[in-house]
C-alpha positions in Angstrom: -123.9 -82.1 29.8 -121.0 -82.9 33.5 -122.6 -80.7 31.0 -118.5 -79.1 31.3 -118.6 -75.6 32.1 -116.4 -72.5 30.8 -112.8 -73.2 30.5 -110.7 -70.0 30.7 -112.1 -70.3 34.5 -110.5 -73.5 35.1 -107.1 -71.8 34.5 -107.1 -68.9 36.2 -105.7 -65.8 35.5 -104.3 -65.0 32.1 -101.4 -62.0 32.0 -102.8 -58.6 30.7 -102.3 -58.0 27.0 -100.5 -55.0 25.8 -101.5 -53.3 23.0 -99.9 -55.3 20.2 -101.6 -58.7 21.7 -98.3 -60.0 23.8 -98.0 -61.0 27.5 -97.5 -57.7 30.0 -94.9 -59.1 32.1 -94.0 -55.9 33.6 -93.4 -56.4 37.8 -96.8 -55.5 38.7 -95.9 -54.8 42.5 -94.8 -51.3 40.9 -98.3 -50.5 40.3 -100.2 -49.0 43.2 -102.8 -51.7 44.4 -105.4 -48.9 45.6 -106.1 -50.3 49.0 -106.5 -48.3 52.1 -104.5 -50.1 54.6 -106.7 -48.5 57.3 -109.7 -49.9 56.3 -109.1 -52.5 53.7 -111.5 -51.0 51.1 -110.6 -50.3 47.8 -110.3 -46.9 46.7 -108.2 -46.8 43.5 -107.2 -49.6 40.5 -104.1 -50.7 38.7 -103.3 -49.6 35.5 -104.2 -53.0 33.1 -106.6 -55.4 32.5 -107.4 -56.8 35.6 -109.5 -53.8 37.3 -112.5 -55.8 37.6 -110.6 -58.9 39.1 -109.0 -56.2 42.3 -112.9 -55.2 42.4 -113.9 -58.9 43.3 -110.9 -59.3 45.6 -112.0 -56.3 47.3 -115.0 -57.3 48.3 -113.8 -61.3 49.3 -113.8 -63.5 46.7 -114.3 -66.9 48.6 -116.4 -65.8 51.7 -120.1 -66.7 52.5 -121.5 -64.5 50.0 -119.6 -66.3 47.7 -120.7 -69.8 49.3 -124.3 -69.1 48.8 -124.0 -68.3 44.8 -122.3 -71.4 44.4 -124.8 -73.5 46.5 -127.6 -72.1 44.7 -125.8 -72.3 41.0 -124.4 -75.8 41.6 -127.6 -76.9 43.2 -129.4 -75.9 40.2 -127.2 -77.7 37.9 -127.5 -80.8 39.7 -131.5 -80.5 39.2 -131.0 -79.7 35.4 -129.0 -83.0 35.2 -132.2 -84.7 36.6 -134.3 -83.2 33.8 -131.4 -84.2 31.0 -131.3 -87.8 31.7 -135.0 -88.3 33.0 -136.1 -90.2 29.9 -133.0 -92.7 31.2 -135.6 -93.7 33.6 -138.8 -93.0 32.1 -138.4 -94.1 28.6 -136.9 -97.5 29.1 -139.1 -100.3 28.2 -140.4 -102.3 31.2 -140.8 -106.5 30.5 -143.9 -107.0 28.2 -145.8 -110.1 26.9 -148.4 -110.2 24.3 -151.8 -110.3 26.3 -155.1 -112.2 25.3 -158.1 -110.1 24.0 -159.8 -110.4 27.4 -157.1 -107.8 29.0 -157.3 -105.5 25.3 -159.0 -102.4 27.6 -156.9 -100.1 29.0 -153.1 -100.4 29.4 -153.0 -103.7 31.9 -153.1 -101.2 35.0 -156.8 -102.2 35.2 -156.4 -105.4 34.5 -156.7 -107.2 38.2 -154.3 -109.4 39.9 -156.4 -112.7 39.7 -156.9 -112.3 36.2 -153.5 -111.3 36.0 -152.3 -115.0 37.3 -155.4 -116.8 35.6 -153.4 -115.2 32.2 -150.1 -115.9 33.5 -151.2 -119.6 34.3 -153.0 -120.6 31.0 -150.4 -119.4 28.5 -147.2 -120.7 31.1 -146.2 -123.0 28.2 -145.7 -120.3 25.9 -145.0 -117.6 28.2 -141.5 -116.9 26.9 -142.5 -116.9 23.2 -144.8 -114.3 24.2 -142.3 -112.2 25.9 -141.5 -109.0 23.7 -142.9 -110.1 20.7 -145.6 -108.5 18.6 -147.1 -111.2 16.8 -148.6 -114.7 17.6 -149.6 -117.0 15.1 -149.2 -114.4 12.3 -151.7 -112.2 14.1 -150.7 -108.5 15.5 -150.7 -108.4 19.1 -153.4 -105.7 20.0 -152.8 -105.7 24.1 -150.2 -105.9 26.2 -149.5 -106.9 29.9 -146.4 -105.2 31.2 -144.4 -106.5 34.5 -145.5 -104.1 37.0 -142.4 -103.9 39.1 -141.7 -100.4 37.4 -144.1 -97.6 35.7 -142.7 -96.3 32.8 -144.2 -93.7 29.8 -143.4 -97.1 27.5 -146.3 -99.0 29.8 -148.3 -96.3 30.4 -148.9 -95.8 26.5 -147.9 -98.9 25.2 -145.1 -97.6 23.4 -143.4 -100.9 21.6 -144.1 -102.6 18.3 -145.1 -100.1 15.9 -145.0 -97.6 18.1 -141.7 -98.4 19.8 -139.8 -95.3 18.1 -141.8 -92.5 20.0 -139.8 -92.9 23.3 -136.4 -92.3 21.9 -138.0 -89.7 19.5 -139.6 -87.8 22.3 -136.0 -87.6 24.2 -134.5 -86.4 20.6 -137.2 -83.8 20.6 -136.2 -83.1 24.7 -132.6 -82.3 23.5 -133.4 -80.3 20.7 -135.3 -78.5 22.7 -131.8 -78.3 25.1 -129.9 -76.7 21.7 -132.9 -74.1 21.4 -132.6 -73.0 25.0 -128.8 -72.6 24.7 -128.9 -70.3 21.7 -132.5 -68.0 23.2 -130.7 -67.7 26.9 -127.2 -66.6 25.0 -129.0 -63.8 23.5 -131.5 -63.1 25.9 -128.8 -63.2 28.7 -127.2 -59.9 27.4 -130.4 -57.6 26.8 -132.3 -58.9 30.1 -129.6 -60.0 32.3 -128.3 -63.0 33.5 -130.6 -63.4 36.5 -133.5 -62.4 35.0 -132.7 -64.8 32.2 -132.0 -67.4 34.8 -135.1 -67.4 36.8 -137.1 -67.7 33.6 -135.6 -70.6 33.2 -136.0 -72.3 36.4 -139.0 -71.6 36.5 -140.2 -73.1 33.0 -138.3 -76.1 34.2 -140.4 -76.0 37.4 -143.2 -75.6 35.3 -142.8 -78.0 32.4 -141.4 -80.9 34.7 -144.4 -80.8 37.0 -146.7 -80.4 33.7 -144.8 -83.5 32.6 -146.4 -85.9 35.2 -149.2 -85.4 34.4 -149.6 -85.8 30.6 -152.8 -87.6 29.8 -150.7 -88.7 26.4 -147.4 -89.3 24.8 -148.2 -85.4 22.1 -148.9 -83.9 25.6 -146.1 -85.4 27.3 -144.0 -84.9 24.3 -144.3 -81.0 23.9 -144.1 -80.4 27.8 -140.3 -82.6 27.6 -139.4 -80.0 24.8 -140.6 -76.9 26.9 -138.5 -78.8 29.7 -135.3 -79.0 27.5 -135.6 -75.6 26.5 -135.3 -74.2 30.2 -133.2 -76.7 31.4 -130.7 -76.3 28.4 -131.1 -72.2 28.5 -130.0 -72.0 32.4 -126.8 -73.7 31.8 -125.7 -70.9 29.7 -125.8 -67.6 32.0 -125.9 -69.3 34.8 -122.0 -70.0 35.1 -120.2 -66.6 34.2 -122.5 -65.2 36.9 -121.4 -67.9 39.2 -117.8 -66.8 38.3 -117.8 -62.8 38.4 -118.2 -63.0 42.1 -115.5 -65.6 42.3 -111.5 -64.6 42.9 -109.7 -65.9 40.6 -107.5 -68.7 42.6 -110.9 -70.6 43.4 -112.3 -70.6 39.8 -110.6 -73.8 39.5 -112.2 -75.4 42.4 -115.8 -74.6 40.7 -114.8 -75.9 37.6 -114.2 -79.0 39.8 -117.5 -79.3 41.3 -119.3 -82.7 40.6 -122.8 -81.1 40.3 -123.2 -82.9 37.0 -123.0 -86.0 38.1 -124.4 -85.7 41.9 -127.7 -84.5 39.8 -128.0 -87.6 37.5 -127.0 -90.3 40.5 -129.7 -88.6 42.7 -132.2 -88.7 39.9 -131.3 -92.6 39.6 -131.6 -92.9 43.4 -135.2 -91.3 43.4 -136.1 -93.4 40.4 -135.5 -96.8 42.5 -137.4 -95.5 45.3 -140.4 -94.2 43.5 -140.7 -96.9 40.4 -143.2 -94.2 38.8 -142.4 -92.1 35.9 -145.1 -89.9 37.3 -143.5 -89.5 40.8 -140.2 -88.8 39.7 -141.0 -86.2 37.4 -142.9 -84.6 40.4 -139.6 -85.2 42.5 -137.3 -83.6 40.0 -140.4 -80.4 40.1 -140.1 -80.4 43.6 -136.0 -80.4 43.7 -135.8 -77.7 41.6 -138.2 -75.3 43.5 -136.1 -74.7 46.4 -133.3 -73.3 44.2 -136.0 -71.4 42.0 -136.9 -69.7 45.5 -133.4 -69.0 46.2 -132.2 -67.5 42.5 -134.4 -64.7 43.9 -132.1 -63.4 46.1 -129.4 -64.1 44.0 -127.1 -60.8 42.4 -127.2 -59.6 39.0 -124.1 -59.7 37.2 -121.7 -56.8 38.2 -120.3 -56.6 34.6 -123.6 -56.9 33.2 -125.0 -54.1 35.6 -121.7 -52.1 34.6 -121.6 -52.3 30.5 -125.4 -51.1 30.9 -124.8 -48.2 32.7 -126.5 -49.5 36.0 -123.6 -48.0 38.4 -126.2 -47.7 41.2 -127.7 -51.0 41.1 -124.3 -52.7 40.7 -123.1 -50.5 43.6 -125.6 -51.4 45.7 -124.7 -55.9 45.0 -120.7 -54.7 45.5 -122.0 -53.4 49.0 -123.9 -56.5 49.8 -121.0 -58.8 49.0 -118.9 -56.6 51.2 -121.0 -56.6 54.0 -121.8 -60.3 54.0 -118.2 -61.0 53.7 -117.1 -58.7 56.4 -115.3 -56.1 53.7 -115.9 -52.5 53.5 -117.8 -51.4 50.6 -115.7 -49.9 47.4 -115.6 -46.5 47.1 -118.6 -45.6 44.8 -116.4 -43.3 42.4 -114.3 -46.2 42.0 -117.2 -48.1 40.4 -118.2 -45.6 37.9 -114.8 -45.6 36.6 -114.8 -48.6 36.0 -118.2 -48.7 34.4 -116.9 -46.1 32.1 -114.1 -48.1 31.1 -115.9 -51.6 30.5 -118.7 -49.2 28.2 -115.6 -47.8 26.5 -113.8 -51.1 25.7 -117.8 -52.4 24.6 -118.5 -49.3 21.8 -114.9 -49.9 20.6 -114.4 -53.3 20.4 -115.1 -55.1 16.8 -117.7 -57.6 16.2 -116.6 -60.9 15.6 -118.8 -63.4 13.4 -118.9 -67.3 13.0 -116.6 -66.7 9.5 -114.0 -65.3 11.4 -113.2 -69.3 12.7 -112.5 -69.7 9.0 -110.3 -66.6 8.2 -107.1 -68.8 8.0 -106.8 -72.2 7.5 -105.4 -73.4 10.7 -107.7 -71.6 12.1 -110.4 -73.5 10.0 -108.6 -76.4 10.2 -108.6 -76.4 14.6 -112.2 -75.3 14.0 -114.0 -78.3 12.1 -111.2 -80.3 14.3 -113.3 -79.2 17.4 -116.6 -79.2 15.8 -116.2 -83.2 15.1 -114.7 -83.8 18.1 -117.5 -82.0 20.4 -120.6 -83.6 18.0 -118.6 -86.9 18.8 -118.4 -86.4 22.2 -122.6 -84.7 22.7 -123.6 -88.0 20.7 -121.5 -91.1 22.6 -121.9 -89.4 26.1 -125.7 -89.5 25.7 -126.2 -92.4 23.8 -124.4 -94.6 27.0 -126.7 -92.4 29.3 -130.0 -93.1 27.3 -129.2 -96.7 26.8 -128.9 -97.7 30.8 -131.7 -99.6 29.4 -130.0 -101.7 27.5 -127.5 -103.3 29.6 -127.8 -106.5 31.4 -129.2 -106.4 35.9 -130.6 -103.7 37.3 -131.8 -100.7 35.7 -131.2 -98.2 38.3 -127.8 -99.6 39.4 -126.9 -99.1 35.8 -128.0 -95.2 35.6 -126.3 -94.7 39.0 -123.2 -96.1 38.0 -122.9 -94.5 34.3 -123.9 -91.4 36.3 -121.0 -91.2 39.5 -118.5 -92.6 37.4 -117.8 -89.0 36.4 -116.7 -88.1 39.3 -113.5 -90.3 39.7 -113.3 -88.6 35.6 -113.1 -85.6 36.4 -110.1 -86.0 38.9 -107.9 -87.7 36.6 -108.5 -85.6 33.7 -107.6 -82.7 35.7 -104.4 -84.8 37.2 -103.5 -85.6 34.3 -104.2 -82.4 32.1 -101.0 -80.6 34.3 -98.8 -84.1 34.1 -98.8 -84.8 30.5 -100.5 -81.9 29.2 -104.2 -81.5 27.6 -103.7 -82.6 24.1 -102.1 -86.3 25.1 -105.2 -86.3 28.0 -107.5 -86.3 25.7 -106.0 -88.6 22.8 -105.2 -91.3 25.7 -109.3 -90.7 27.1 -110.9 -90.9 24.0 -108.8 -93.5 22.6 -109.7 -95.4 25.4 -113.0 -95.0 25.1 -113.0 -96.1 21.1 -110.9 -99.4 22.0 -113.5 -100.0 24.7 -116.3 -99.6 22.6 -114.8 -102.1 19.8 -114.3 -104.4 23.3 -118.1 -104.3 23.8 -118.8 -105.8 20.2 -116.5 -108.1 20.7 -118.5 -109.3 23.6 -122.2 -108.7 22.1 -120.8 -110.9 19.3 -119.8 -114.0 21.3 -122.6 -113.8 23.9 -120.1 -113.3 27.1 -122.0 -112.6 30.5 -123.4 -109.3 30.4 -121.4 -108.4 33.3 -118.5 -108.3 31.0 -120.2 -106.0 28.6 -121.6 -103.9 31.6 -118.0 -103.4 32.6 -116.7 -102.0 29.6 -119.8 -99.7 29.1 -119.1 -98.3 32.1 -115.2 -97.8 31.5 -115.9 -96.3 28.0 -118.0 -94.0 30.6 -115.5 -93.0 32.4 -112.8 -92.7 29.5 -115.1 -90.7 27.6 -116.3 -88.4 30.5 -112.2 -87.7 31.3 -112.0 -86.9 28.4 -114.4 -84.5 27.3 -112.9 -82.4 30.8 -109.7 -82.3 29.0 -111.1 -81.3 25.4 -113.4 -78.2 27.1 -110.0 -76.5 28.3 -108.0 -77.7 25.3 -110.7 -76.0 23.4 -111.2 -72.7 24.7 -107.5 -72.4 24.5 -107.4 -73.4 21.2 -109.4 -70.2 20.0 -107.7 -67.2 19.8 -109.3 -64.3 22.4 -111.2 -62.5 20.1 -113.2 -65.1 18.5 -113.0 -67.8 21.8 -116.5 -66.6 22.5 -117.9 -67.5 19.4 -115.7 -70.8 19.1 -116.7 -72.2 22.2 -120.1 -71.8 21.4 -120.4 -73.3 18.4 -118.5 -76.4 20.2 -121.8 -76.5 22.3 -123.8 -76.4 19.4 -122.1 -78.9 17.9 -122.8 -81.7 20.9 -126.3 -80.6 21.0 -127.1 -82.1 17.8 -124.7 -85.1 18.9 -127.0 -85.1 21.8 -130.1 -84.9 19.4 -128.6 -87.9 17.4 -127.9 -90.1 20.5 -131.6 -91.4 20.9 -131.5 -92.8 17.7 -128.5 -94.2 18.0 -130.5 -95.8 21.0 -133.1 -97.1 18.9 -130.9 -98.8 16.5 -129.2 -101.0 19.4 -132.8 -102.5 19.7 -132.5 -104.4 16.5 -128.5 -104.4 15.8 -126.6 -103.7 19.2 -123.5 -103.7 17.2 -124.0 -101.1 14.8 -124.1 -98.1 17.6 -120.7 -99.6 19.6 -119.1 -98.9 16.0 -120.6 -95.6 15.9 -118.7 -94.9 19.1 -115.8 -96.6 18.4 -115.6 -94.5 15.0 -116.0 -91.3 16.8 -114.0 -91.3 19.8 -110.7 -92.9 17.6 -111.4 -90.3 15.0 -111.3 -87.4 17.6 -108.5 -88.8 19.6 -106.7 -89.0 16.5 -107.7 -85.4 15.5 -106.2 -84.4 18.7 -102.5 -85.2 17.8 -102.9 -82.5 14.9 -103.5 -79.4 17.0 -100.9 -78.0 19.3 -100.5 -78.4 23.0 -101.7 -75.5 25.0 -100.9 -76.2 28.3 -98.2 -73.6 29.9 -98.4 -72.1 26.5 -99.4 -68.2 26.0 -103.1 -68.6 24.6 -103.6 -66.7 21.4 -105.5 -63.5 21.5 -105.8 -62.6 17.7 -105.9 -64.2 14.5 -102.7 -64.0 12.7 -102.5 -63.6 9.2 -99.9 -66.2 7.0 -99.1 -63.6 4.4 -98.2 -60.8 6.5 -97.0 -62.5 9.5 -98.3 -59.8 12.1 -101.9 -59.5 13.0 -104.0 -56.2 14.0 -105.2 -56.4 17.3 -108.9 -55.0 18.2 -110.7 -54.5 22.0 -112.4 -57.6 22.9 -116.1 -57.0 23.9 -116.3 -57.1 27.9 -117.6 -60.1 29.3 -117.1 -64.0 30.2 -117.2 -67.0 28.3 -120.9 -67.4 27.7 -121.6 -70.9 27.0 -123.8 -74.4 28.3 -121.9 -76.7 30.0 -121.4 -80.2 27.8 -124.2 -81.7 29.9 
C-alpha cells in the first residue's frame, strides 16, 4: 500500500546504454551540455540517453514548481491511505450482548437510555454469558444491544452471528476493487493522460467515500466501498511517474522517502478517535481528499506523455511554466520538438514486450514466480495486521495508529540498511523477522500471556514486514531486466492485490482460530525470506537491460518503449 512506489526512482540515475545493452562509460564532460552561459537556458542536448533528464534540470528540478507537485501527489496519497484502511475502523465489531425481545426494533440506537440500564440491570447476573454470544437457552438471539462508546457499520447493521462474514467480505470486495483500478488507470493513463486519468480518480474517491456515509444498507454501502477502491487503487498508478518527470534525478530518492503512506493511515486513526462514527469519518476522509482534488487541477500533464503524443505545444507551454515558477528561462522551443521527435522515434521502433517474456528463460522464470510469491505474501500479511487492529488486546484506535506510524521508523532502516549490507540480505533479515515474530505471537495466544505481549510482537512483525517490503520493491525492479521491468513490476502489484484481497479472510478466520492466520504469516514471510537467498544481489551491480539467452550466450537488444515505471504503490 506505504503502498511502495516505483523503484528505479529510488536509485537514481542509471548509465546510458550503448547499443549492444552495456554501460556507456565514456567521460561525458566531452559532450557539449547545450547551456547558454548567458542566460542559463538550454538550447541544445547531449548525445545519449539522458536528453529528457538535462530538459528537467533545465528548467529546476527541486524548486517551488517542483514543491507544489509533490505536496499535491503526496497529499493525495496520504488521503488514499485513509480510504485503504477505512474498514480498520469501520468494520471492527464494537462490544455486543444478546438483547431481550423488548429492544428487537431497530438496531439499539432507538432503544433509550433508561431502558437501556432497566436491561442492563435485570440480566446483571448473566450479563457476561450474554456478551458476544448468539444463542441463549438454545434459542437464536434475534436483537442485539451494542456498547455505544463507538458507531461502527457492524452496529449499525447488526453484522455478527450469521451475518458476521459480510464486514470482512465487504473490505475483500474494497480491495478487489483496488486491483481493478490498478489495471483500468495503467491503460487508461497512456491514451488519456496521466492527469486526466488522475483527476478521474480523485474525484470517484471524493465521490464514492462521501456516497459511503451515507448507505442506508450494507449492498449499498458495499458497492459504493468497491467504486471507492477502484479510484483509490487507480490514482496510485499514474500518479507517481508524473510526480517524478518533473523531478531531477538526485532528489528522486528523497520522494521515494516520503512517509505519505503512513501519515495518511495514522491521521485516519486520529480522526476515527475523535469522531467515534463510521459515518463521520467517511465524511472526513471525503472532505480531506477534496482539497487535493481542487488542486490536481492546476497540476501539469506529463511532459513525456505530452511529447510521445505529438503535443510539442502543450508540453512547451508546462516546460515554460516550470521555468518561470522556478526562476529559469524557458527552453528553446526547437529544442523540444527534437526531442519529441526522438521519444516518437524510440516509441514506433521499440518491440512490445508481453507477460511470457518473464518466462523466456528459466532464471528469468525462476526470479519471476520468486517475486510473484514473495509480493502476494507481502499484499496478504501487511493487510491482514492492518484489518485485524481489531483484534488485539486495549484500545482500538491506539492500535491502528501504531500499526500505521510504525512504518515510518521502517522505512529508514530499510533504506540504511539496503546500502550497508545490500538489498537481498535486507530483506531476508526483515521478513525473517517478521515470520519468527509471527510464530512468537502463537506462542503467546497459546499460553494466554498479557495481551500486551502479543500487542508487542504484532506490532514488531509490523515493522519487520513493512522494512521489508521497502527493500523487496528496489530489489525487484532491479531484478527485471529493462525491457520487460515494466511488465515485471506490475505483475508484482498484481500479485499483492490479490494477497490484499485474501487478507480479510484471513481476518475472519482469527475470529474462531487466532492461531491459524499467525501460521499463515509465519509461512509466508519465512518462505519469501528464504526465496530471497536464491536470487542475486543487485545493489552496486549493473541492472540487466535484456534477456539473455543460455544457448547462445549473447542477447539482441531492442529500443525500450519511452516512459517510466508505471505501477501502484504496495499500499
Amino acid at each position: 500500500m506505504t503502498d511502495w512506489d516505483s523503484a528505479p526512482f529510488l536509485q537514481g540515475a542509471h548509465l546510458p546504454q550503448d547499443e549492444k545493452g552495456t554501460a556507456n562509460t565514456a567521460d561525458k564532460t566531452k559532450a557539449p551540455v547545450g547551456l547558454d552561459d548567458d542566460e542559463g537556458a538550454l538550447t541544445s542536448l547531449p548525445p545519449g540517453d539522458e536528453d529528457f533528464e538535462k530538459l528537467v534540470d533545465s528548467i529546476g528540478g527541486h524548486g517551488p514548481f517542483q514543491i507544489f507537485i509533490w505536496t499535491v501527489g503526496f497529499g493525495t496519497k496520504a488521503s488514499a491511505a485513509c480510504v485503504f484502511l477505512f474498514m480498520s475502523f469501520a468494520g471492527a465489531t464494537p462490544g455486543f450482548w444478546c438483547a431481550p425481545s423488548v429492544t428487537s426494533a431497530g438496531n439499539g440506537s432507538d432503544v433509550t437510555e433508561v431502558e437501556k440500564e432497566r436491561w442492563r440491570g435485570a440480566y446483571n447476573d448473566s450479563k457476561e454469558d450474554l456478551w458476544k454470544t448468539c444463542e441463549v437457552n438454545g434459542t437464536t438471539c434475534s436483537s442485539f444491544v451494542f456498547d455505544d462508546s463507538m458507531n461502527t457499520i457492524v452496529g449499525e447493521w447488526w453484522l455478527v452471528c450469521d451475518k458476521k462474514w459480510v464486514s470482512t467480505t465487504i473490505t475483500s470486495v474494497q480491495m478487489a476493487g483496488v486491483l481493478l483500478g490498478a489495471m483500468v488507470a495503467g491503460q487508461t493513463a497512456d491514451i488519456w493522460g496521466r492527469r486526466k486519468v488522475c483527476i478521474a480518480m480523485l474525484i470517484g474517491q471524493f465521490s464514492f467515500s462521501l456516497a459511503n456515509a451515507f448507505s442506508p444498507d450494507w449492498i449499498f454501502f458495499i458497492v459504493t466501498r468497491f467504486g471507492a477502491g477502484v479510484s483509490a487503487g487507480g490514482y496510485l498508478v499514474p500518479y507517481f511517474s508524473l510526480t517524478m518527470e518533473f523531478t531531477d534525478v538526485r532528489w528522486r530518492a528523497f520522494l521515494g522517502a516520503i512517509p505519505a503512506w503512513p501519515v495518511g493511515s495514522g491521521l485516519m486513526a486520529l480522526a476515527a478517535w475523535l469522531l467515534h462514527d463510521w459515518q463521520y469519518l467517511g465524511i472526513a476522509i471525503a472532505c480531506f481528499t477534496l482539497p487535493f482534488l481542487l488542486a490536481w487541477w492546476f497540476m501539469p500533464e506529463s511532459i513525456r506523455w505530452l511529447l510521445v503524443h505529438g503535443r510539442v505545444d502543450e508540453a512547451q507551454r508546462n516546460l515554460a511554466r516550470a521555468a518561470k515558477v522556478n526562476g529559469r528561462l524557458e527552453p528553446d522551443e526547437n529544442l523540444t520538438r527534437k526531442l519529441a521527435s526522438l521519444e516518437l522515434s524510440k516509441a514506433k521502433s521499440a518491440r512490445v514486450y508481453s507477460f511470457l517474456d518473464l518466462f523466456k528463460t528459466a532464471e528469468l522464470a525462476k526470479r519471476s514466480c520468486s517475486l510473484f510469491f514473495v509480493w502476494f505474501s507481502s499484499g496478504a500479511v501487511y493487510y491482514f495486521l492492518a484489518f485485524g487492529a481489531e483484534n488485539l488486546s486495549g484500545n482500538l484506535y491506539l492500535n491502528i495508529f501504531l500499526l500505521s506510524i510504525v512504518e515510518i521508523p521502517a522505512m529508514f532502516l530499510s533504506a540504511f540498511l539496503n546500502n550497508k549490507i545490500g538489498r537481498r540480505w535486507t530483506a531476508f533479515l526483515m521478513y525473517m523477522s517478521a515470520g519468527v515474530c509471527a510464530v512468537i505471537v502463537i506462542i503467546l495466544i497459546q499460553t494466554g500471556a498479557p495481551g500486551v505481549a502479543i500487542n508487542a510482537m504484532v506490532v514488531t512483525s509490523k515493522l519487520a514486514m513493512g522494512g521489508g517490503w521497502a527493500a523487496a520493491l528496489v530489489f525487484s525492479a532491479e531484478n527485471f531486466p529493462t525491457v520487460v521491468r515494466n511488465i515485471g513490476y506490475g505483475a508484482c502489484n498484481v500479485a499483492s492485490r490479490v494477497g490484499g484481497i485474501v487478507a480479510p479472510q484471513m481476518v475472519f478466520i482469527y475470529t474462531t482460530q487466532p492461531s491459524i492466520p499467525y501460521a499463515v504469516v509465519a509461512v509466508l514471510m519465512v518462505g519469501s525470506s528464504l526465496l530471497f537467498l536464491t536470487m542475486r544481489e543487485t545493489n552496486d551491480q549493473a541492472l540487466e537491460d535484456v534477456i539473455t539467452m543460455p544457448s547462445s550466450g549473447s542477447s539482441k537488444t531492442h529500443p525500450v518503449a519511452m516512459g517510466t515505471i508505471q505501477c501502484s504503490t504496495r499500499m
